[in-house]
Legacy VTK file of the C-alpha trace (Angstrom):
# vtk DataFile Version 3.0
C-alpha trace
ASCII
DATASET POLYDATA
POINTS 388 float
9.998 20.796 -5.029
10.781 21.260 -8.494
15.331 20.888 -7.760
14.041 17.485 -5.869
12.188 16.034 -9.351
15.387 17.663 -11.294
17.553 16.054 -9.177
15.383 12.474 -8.152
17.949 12.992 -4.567
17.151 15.017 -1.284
17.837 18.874 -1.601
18.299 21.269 0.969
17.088 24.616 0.788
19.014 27.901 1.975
17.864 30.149 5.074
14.775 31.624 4.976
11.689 33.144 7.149
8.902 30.577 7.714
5.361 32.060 7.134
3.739 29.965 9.946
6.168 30.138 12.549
7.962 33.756 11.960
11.353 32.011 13.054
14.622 31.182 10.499
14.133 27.892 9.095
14.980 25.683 6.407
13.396 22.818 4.699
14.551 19.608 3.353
12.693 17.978 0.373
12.778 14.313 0.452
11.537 12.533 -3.200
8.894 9.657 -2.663
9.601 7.379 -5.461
7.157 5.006 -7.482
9.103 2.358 -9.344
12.308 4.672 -9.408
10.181 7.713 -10.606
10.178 10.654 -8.362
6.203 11.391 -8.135
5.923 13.185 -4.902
8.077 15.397 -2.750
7.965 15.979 1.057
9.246 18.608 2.637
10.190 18.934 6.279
10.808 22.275 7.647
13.293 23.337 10.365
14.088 25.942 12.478
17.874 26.736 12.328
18.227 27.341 16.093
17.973 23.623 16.399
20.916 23.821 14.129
23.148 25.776 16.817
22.018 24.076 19.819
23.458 21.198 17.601
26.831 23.176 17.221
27.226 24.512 21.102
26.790 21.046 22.157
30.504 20.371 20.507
33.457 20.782 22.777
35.435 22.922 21.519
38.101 25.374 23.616
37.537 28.961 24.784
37.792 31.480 22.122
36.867 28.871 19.256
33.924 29.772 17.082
31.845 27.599 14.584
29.977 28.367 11.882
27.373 26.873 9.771
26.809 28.258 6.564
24.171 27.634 3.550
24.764 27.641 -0.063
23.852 31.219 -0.813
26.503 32.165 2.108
24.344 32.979 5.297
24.837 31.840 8.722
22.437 29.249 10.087
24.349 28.897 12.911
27.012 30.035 15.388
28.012 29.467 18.210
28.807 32.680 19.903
26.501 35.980 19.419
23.897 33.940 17.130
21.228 36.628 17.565
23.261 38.955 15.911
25.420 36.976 12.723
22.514 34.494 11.781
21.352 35.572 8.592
24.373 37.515 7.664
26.641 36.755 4.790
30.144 35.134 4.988
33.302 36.452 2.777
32.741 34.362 -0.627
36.383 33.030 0.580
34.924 30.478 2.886
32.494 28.790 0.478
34.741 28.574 -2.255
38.003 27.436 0.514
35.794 24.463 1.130
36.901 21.342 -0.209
34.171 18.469 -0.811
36.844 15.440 0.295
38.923 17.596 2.837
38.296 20.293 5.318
40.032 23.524 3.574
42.179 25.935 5.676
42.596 29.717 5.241
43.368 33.179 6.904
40.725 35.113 7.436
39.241 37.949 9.746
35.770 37.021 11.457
32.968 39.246 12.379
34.513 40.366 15.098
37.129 41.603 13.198
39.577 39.133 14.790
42.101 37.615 12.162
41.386 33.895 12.286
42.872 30.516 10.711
39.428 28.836 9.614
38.956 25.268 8.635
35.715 24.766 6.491
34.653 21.893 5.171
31.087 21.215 3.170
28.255 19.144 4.333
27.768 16.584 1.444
26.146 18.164 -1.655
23.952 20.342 -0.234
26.193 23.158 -0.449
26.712 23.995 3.182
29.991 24.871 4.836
30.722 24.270 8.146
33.692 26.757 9.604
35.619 26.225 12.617
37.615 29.883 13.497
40.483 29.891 16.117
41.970 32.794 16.981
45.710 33.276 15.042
47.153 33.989 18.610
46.275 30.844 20.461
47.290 28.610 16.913
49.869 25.721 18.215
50.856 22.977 15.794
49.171 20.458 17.085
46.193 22.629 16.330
46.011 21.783 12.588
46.011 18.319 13.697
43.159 19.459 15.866
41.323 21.095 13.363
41.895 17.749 10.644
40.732 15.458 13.479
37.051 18.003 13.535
37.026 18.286 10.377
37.146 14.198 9.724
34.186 14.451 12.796
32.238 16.576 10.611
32.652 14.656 7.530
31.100 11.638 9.895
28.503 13.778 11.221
27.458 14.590 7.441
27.891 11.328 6.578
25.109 10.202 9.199
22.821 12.514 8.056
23.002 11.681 4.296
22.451 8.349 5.085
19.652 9.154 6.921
18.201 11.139 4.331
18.794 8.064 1.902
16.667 5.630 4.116
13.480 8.436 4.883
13.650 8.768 1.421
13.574 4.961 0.567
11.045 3.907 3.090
8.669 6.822 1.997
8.794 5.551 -1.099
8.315 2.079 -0.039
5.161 3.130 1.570
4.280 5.250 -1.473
4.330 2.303 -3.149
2.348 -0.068 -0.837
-0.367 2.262 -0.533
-0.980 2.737 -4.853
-0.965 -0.890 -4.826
-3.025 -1.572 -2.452
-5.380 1.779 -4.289
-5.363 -0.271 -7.202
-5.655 -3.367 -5.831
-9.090 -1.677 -4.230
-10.260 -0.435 -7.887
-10.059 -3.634 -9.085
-12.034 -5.686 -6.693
-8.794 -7.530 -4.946
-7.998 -8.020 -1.502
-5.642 -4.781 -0.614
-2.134 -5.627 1.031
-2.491 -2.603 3.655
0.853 -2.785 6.044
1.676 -0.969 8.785
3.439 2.415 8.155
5.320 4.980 9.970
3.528 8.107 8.523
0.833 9.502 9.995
-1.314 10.598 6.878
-0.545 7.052 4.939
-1.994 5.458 7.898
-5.024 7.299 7.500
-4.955 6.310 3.678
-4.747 2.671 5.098
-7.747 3.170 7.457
-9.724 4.657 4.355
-8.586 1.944 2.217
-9.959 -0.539 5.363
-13.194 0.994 5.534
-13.592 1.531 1.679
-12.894 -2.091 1.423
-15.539 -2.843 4.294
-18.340 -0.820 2.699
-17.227 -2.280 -0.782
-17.304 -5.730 0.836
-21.010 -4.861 2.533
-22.412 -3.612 -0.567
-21.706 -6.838 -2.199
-23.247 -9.725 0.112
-26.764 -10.313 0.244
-28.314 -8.370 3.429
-29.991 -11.152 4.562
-28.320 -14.129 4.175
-24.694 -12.895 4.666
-23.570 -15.031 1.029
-22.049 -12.951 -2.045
-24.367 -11.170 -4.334
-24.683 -11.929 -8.277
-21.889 -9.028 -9.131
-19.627 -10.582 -5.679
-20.094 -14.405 -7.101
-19.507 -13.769 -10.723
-16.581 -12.153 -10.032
-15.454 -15.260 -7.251
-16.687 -17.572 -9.974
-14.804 -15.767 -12.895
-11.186 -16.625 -10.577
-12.163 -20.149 -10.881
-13.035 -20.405 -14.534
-9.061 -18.914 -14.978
-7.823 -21.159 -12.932
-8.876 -23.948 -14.642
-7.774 -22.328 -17.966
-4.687 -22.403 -17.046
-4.870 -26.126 -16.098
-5.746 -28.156 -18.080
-6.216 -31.170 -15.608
-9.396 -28.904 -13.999
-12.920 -29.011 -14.809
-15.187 -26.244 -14.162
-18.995 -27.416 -12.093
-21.657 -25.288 -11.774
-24.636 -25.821 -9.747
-27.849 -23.991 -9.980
-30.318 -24.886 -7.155
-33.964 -23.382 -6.187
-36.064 -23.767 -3.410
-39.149 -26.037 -3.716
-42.370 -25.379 -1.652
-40.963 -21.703 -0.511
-44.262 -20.378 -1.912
-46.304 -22.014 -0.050
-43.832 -21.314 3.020
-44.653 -17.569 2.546
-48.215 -17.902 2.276
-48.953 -20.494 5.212
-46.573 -18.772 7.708
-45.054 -15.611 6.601
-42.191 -13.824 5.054
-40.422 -13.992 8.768
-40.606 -17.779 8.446
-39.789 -17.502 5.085
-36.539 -15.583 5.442
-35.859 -17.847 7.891
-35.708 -20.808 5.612
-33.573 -19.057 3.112
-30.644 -17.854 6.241
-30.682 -21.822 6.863
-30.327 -22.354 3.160
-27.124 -19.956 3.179
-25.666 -21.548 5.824
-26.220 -24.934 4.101
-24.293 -24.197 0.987
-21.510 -22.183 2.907
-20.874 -25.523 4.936
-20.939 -27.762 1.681
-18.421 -25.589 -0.373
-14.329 -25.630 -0.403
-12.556 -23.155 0.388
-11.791 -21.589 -3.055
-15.113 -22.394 -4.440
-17.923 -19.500 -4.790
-21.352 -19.447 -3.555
-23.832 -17.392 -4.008
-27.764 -15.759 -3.595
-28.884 -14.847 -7.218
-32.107 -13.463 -5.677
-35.497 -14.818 -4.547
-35.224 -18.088 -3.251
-32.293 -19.471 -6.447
-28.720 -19.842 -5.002
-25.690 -20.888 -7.161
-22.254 -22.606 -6.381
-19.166 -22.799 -8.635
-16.627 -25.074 -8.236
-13.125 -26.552 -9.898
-12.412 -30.219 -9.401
-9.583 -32.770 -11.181
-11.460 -33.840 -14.428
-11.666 -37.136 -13.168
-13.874 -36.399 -10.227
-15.501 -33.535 -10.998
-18.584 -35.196 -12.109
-18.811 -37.205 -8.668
-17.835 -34.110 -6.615
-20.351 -31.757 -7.898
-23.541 -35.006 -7.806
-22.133 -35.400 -3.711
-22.374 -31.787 -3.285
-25.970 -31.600 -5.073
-27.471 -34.243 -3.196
-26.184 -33.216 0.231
-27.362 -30.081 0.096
-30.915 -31.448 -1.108
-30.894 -33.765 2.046
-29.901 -31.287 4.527
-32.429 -28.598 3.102
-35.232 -31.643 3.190
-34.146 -31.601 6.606
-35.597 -27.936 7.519
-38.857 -29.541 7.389
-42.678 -27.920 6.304
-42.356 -29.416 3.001
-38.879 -27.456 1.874
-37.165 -28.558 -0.316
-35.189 -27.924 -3.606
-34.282 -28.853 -6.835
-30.785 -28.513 -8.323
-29.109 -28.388 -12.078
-25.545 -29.261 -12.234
-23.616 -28.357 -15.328
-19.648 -29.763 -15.787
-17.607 -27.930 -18.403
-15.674 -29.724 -20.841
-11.929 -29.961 -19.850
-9.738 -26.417 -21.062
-13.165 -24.765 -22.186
-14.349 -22.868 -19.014
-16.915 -21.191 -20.007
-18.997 -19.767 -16.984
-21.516 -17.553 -18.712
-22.669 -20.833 -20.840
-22.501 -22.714 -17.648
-24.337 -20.655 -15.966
-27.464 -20.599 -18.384
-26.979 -24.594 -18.554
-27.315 -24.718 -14.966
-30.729 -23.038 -14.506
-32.001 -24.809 -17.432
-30.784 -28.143 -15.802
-32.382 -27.088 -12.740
-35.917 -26.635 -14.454
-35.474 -30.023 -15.957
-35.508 -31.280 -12.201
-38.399 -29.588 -11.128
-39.970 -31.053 -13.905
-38.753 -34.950 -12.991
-40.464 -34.643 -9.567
-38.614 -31.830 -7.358
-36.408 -32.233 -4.593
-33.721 -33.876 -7.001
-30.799 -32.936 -8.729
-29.936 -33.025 -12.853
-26.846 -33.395 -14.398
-25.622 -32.057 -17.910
-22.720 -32.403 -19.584
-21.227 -28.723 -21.968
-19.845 -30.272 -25.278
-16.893 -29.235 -26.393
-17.345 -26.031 -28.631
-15.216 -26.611 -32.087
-11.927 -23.993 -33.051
-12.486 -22.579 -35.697
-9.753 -23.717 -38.581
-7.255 -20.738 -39.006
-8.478 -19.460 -35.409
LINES 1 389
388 0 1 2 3 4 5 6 7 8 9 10 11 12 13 14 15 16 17 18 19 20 21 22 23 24 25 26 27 28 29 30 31 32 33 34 35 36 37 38 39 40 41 42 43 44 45 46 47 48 49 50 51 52 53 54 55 56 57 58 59 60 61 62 63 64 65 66 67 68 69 70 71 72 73 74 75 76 77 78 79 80 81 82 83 84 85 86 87 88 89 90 91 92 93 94 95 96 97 98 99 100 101 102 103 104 105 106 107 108 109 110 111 112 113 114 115 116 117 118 119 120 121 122 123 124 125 126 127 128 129 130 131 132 133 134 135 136 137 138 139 140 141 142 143 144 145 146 147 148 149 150 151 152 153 154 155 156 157 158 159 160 161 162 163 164 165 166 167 168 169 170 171 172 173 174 175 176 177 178 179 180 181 182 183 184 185 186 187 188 189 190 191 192 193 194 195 196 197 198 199 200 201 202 203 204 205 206 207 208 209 210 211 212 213 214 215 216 217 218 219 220 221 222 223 224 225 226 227 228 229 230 231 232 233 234 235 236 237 238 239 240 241 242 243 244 245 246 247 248 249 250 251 252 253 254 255 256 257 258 259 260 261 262 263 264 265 266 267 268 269 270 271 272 273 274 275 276 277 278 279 280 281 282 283 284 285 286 287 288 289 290 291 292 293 294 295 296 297 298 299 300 301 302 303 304 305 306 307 308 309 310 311 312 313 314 315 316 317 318 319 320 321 322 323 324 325 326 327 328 329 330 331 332 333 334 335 336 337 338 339 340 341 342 343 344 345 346 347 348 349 350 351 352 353 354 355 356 357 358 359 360 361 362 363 364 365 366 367 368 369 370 371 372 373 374 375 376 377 378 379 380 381 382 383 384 385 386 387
């Protein structure tokens, strides 16, 4: 792991003994990158005898033998009497024969003690030589051509699997990537971008993300009436307020309402009835909002919307919105009603906590005109400070 940070590229390892599986393996280490920085490393382990299958699949005539070899000089693979040369060492010769551009040819005696021309060529930069022995006695001319025309099938073959190191490493780190953001995106309250992945433990990060989200989600609406909570709306409420920060032709509305005659709703008929009237409530203001505006249960029988409207018609939008929902709650009957404050923010002066606090006191203020009506206030504008 540590040559794959050093080196920010997949690394192959040399031959060695796996501790699980007891067989020859080795592993390739695969950097997952975050923003070009190497962060993680994944290894995946493989048993060389995949490796010769690989190599007695070529065609290659009677008497021919080929060799793979790592960078510390031991067979991987061969493919004639692999039981007995894999994990033996090769004459330093063929390693350092072994061109990078160009298979390299030399003399050489094999294991068998049979003097052979050898064409070796190395697989990328990993370090491992690939030898292809024929027999001196059955060399023709056309057999360097032969041997040139492997080699260049090698150099394809190593080519492939480069390549295809290149893109497991990129998309890994792709989906590094997409599942920190959508971590963070989690941790700070947003709506996580979880895609589809091709790794098995990243999609169970994405399911955990899911339900995380979920139980996040749950924890933040009101159990009864299904609408956002205080900490849910203020934070729905907050998006608006920067929104119309940032322009300048927005005004900011808040409206503040409460329940009249819910007391009494309690006491003649229940809390059953009562919860009853405060669902139909919920589903009042959910109906009367945009999408993009926030709505909320601030707890008891007070509910709150927020909402960002051109400057010119915010005033008229927020009084429609006030005195349909005090029409359609008259409408539940039993002598509900309510009474709602509206508060309009001065044009590129947002400011939701004062709004908020305006809003309830506006609401009092029509309680005290005769209930089941709504009151509008105005924010001034709060004078910069010279210098500020």
């Amino acid at each position: 792991s540590q040559e794959v940070f050093r080196l920010n590229r997949p690394v192959v390892s040399g031959l060695f003994r796996g501790t699980v599986s007891g067989e020859d393996v080795v592993a390739l280490g695969v950097p997952l990158r975050v923003r070009r920085t190497p962060v993680f490393a994944v290894r995946m382990i493989t048993q060389v005898k995949h490796y010769g299958d690989i190599l007695s699949d070529q065609q290659v005539p009677a008497g021919w033998t080929i060799t793979l070899v790592d960078s510390g000089g031991y067979i991987l693979a061969r493919t004639r009497d692999a039981a007995i040369f894999v994990g033996t060492r090769v004459p330093g010769a063929l390693l350092t024969g072994a061109k990078a551009d160009e298979p390299g040819i030399m003399d050489a005696v094999n294991q068998e003690g049979v003097p052979v021309r050898v064409a070796a060529a190395r697989v990328g930069d990993w370090g491992w030589v690939v030898g292809v022995h024929v027999p001196v006695k059955t060399l023709r001319a056309p057999v360097r051509t032969n041997l040139l025309y492997l080699g260049a099938g090698m150099a394809v073959c190593v080519l492939a699997g480069m390549l295809g190191a290149w893109w497991l490493s990129r998309r890994l780190a792709l989906e590094v990537d997409l599942v920190s953001s959508a971590s963070a995106a989690l941790a700070c309250g947003d709506e996580p971008c979880i895609q589809p992945t091709l790794v098995q433990e990243f999609r169970q990060v994405g399911s955990s993300l899911r339900e995380a989200r979920q139980r996040g989600e749950m924890a933040q609406l009101d159990h009864l009436t299904g609408l956002p909570g205080r900490g849910k709306f203020l934070h729905q409420a907050a998006r608006l307020a920067a929104q119309c920060r940032e322009d300048s032709a927005l005004r900011l509305a808040v409206l503040f309402l409460d329940l009249d005659g819910f007391k009494q709703i309690n006491d003649l008929y229940g809390h059953e009835r009562g919860d009853e009237v405060l669902v139909r409530t919920a589903d009042i203001l959910a109906a009367e909002v945009r999408q993009g505006d926030a709505v909320g249960r601030m707890g008891g029988d007070e509910f709150i919307i927020c909402l960002a409207a051109e400057g010119e018609h915010a005033r008229t939008t927020a009084e429609g919105v006030a005195q349909r929902v005090i029409s359609r709650v008259e409408a539940i009957g039993q002598g509900v009603g309510c009474s709602v404050g509206v508060v309009l923010c001065p044009t590129g002066q947002p400011d939701l906590e004062r709004a908020i606090a305006a809003s309830d006191e506006a609401m009092y203020q029509a309680k005290h005109a005769g209930k089941n009506r709504f009151f509008v206030r105005e924010l001034p504008l709060i004078a910069e400070t010279p210098g500020m």
